[in-house]
N, C-alpha and C positions, 0 to 999 in steps of 0.2 A: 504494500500500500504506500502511495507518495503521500506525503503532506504538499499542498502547495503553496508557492511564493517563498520557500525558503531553504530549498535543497538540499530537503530531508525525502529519506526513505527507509521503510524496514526493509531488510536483508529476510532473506531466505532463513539465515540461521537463529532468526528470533532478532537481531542486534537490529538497533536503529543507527544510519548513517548519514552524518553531516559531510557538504562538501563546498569548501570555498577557496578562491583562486587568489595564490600567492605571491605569481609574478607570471611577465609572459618570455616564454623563451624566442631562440634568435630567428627559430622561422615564424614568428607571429603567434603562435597558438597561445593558449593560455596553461598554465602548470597548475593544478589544484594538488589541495591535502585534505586529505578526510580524518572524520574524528569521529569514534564509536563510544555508545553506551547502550545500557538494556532498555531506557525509555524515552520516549518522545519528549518529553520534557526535559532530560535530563541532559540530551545528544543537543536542543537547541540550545538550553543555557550554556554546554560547552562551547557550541561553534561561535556562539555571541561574545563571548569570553577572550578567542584564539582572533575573529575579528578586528574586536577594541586591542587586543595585543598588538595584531597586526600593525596597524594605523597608526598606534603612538611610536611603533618601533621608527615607522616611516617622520614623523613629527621628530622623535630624538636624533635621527640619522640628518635630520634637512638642519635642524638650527646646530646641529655641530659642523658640519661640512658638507652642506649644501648639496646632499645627492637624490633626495628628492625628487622624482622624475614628473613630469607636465602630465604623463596618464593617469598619476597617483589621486592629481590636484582634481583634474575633468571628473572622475568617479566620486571624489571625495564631495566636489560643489553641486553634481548630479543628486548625489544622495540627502545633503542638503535642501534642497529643492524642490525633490520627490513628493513633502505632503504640503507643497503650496499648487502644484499640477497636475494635472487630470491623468489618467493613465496611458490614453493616447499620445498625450504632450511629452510624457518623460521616455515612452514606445521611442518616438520623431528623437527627442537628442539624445537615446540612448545608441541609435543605428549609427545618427551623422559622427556620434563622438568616435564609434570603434570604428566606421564603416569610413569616414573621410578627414579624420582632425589628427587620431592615434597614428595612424600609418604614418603621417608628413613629422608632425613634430610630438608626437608625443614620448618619443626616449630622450628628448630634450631635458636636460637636469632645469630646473625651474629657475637658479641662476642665469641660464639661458636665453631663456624667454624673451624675445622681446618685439618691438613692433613690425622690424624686416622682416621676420620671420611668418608673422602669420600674415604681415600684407601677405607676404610670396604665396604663402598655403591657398589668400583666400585668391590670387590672381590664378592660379593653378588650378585652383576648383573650378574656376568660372570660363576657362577654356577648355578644358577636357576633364571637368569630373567626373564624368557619369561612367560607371562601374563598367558598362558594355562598351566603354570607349567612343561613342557615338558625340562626343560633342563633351560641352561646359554643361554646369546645371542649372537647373533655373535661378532666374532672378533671388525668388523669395525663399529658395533654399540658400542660397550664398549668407542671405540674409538672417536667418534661424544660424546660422555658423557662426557669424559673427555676433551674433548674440551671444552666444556661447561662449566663445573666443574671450569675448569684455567681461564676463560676466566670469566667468572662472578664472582669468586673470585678477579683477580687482576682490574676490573669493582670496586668492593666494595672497593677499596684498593685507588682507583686514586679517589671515590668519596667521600673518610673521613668516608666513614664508619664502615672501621674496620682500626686493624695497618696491614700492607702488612704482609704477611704469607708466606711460600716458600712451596709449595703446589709439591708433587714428588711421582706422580702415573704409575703405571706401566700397560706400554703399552701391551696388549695381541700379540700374533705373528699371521701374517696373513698367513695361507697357501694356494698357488693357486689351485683351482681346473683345471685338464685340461682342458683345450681348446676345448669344443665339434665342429665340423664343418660338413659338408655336404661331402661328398664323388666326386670322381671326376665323376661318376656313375649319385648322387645322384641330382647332379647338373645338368647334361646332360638330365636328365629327366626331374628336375622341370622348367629349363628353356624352354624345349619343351609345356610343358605343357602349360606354360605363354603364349608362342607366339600364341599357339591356341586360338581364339574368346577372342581375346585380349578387357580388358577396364581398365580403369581407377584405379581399385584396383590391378589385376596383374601386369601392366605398372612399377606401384610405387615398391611394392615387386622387379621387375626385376632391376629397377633405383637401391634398395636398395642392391642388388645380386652384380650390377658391378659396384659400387661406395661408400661403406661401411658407406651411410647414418645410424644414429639413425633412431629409430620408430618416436620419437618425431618433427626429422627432415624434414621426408617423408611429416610427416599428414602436415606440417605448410607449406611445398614448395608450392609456386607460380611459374606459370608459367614466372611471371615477374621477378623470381630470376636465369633463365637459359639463358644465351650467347649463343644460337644453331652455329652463326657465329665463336666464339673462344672456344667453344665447351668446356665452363665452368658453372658449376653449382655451384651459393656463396650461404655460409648457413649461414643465419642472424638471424632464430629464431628457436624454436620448439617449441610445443604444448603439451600439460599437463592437466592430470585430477587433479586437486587440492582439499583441504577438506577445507569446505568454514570453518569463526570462529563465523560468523556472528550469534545473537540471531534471531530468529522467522523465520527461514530460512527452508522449509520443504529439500528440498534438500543439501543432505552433504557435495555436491561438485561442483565445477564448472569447466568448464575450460578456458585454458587460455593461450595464446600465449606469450613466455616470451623469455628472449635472451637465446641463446645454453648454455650449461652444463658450458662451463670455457669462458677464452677470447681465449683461442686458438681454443675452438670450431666456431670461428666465420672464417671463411677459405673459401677459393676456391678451388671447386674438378673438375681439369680435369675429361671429359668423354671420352671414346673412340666413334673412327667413326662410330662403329656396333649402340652402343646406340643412339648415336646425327641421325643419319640416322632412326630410329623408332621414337624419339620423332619429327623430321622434319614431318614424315607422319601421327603424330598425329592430330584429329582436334576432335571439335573447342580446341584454347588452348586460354582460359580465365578462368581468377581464379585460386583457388588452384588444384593443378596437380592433385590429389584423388579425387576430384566433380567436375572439371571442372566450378564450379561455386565464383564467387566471394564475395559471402556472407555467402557460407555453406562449413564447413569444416569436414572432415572424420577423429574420434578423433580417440587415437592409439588403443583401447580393441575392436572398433572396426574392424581396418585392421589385430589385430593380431587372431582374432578369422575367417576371411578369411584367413588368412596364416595357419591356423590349419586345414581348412576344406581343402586347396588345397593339405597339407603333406598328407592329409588320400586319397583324389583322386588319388594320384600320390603314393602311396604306399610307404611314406619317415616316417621313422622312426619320433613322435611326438616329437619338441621340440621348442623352444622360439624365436620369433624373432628375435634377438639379433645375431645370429647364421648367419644370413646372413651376418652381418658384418665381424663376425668371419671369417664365409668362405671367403671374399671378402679380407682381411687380410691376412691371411694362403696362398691362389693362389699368390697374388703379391709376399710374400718372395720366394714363388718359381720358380718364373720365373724370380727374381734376382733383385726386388727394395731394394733402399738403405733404410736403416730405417729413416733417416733422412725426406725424402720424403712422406715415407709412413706416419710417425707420423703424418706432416703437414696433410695428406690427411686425415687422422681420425681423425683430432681434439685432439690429444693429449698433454696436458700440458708440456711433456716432454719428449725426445727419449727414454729413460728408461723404461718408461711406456711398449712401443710400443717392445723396446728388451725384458724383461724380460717375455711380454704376449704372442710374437706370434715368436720371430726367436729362432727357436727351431730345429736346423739342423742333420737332422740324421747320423746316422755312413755311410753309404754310399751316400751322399752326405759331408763329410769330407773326406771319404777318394776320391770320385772325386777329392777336392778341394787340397789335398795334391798329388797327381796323377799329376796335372795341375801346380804344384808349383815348384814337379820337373822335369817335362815338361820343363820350361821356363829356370832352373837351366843348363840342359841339351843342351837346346840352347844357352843360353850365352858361354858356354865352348867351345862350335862347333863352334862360332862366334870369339872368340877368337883366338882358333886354325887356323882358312882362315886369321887372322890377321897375325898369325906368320909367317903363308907359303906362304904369300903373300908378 
């Protein structure tokens, strides 16, 4: 039997074993040591113990003679940081540290450190990092590294173990790709579609079409998080395939129900009457809204690979879930919400966000809007003038 998240297991022979990694040897691999006792409690307070040994030996070895290495510092400020992040969040810089930061510079002794060095790392990433050699990585990965970078530096800085450094990386530029959406056509169709021999998988798609839910969002909805009375839906979690870290673990990944993307995704979305009147005729409504059941949840690779099979039935051009959001976004700016509003309803950290991605108003709808501007100009004058003649 494993225990998991701590890289324990009982052995065949009755014994419980603990195992954690000591150092990595010269072809990259990592070297563990394991530590045995008769009970599961007994094996984790030892490895906790051999752990905190570990780490101070590393701490006594850095402020006597600086050998200290930069992979010591990245794990050490990772692990710090672990219960301020989500468990996707620390997934994303647990990969970039071993997968793109360790290799460049991390057998660097922490005396080392300095800002040539990760410029170099982060100019090197951005032209050919990508694992399969095909190119540089993206933008907003460079970006997540260098956060990393600053952040585990000025970590080693506030912990004595190096002297503070002024660390001045250069952020790549992000360009937006457009905005793909759904047609007003395309919509018209796949919502027909939906309402035919309606269940539980198109329902949530539809929830997701006129209420600009995440994927993440949908799979985790309970029935018990929708007000049908005040005809509000709160979003309190979403759901996630994670990559487990765990040793003896045959599967990679698990998942996992964890809080929304920011604290702004944690919101209230009005629904309109059309939708609240189809979920009112929904039954049974127990459990999560995608099973109906209260103990089994519909993860999101699987509702998005129904969403793929529904675009090929309905003849809609293939493209990503995510897209419903979009279109759900795109329709509200044109029928004349405030951004302010809108952000709140998608969860946005910040109006900004919400202007720069989706109010994108075209020449004739400007020039409506200046038509109507001096409209109003127009009428003032004429009101004016019954003023005078009056």
């Amino acid at each position: 039997m494993v225990r998991r998240g701590e890289n324990i297991r009982k052995r065949k022979d009755g014994r419980w074993e603990g195992r954690f990694t000591i150092e990595d040897m010269a072809d990259g691999k990592p070297l563990y040591k394991s530590v045995y006792a008769n009970s599961y409690q007994e094996v984790k307070k030892i490895l906790s113990a051999n752990k905190k040994k570990l780490l101070n030996s590393h701490k006594k070895r850095s402020s006597k003679n600086k050998e200290l290495i930069f992979r010591d510092v990245l794990y050490e400020w990772l692990e710090q940081t672990k219960i301020k992040i989500k468990q996707s969040t620390y997934t994303r810089y647990l990969n970039l540290i071993e997968k793109h930061i360790i290799p460049d510079v991390g057998k660097f002794k922490i005396s080392e450190v300095n800002n040539k060095k990760l410029s170099t790392l982060v100019y090197k990433k951005s032209r050919g990092g990508r694992l399969n050699g095909s190119g540089g990585l993206a933008p907003s990965t460079i970006n997540i590294i260098i956060f990393i970078l600053k952040a585990a530096v000025s970590f080693a800085a506030s912990s004595n173990y190096m002297e503070e450094i002024q660390i001045t990386l250069q952020h790549p530029k992000i360009e937006r790709k457009k905005i793909k959406t759904l047609s007003d056509e395309e919509q018209i169709r796949l919502v027909e579609h939906l309402k035919m021999e309606m269940d539980e998988g198109k329902l949530g798609i539809l929830i997701c079409l006129f209420s600009g839910l995440r994927l993440g969002e949908i799979c985790s909805l309970s029935w018990d998080d929708i007000d049908l009375d005040d005809r509000v839906i709160f979003v309190k979690k979403t759901l996630q395939r994670v990559q487990k870290h765990e040793l003896f673990q045959l599967d990679k990944t698990k998942l996992v129900i964890d809080s929304p993307k920011s604290s702004s995704s944690i919101r209230q979305v009005p629904i309109s009457v059309a939708i609240c009147d189809l979920l009112k005729e929904w039954e049974p409504k127990v459990g999560y809204v995608l099973s109906n059941d209260i103990n089994r949840v519909v993860e999101p690779r699987t509702l998005q690979y129904r969403f793929k099979k529904i675009l090929k039935e309905t003849d809609i051009e293939d493209v990503n879930f995510h897209v419903l959001r979009h279109t759900f976004a795109t329709r509200c700016i044109k029928v004349g919400f405030d951004a302010k509003s809108l952000s709140e309803i998608l969860g946005h950290s910040n109006v900004n966000i919400t202007l720069n991605r989706y109010v994108h108003p075209s020449m004739k709808m400007k020039q409506v809007q200046m038509d109507s501007l001096f409209s109003i100009k127009q009428q003032e004058v004429s009101e004016d003038a019954k003023q005078e003649i009056g």
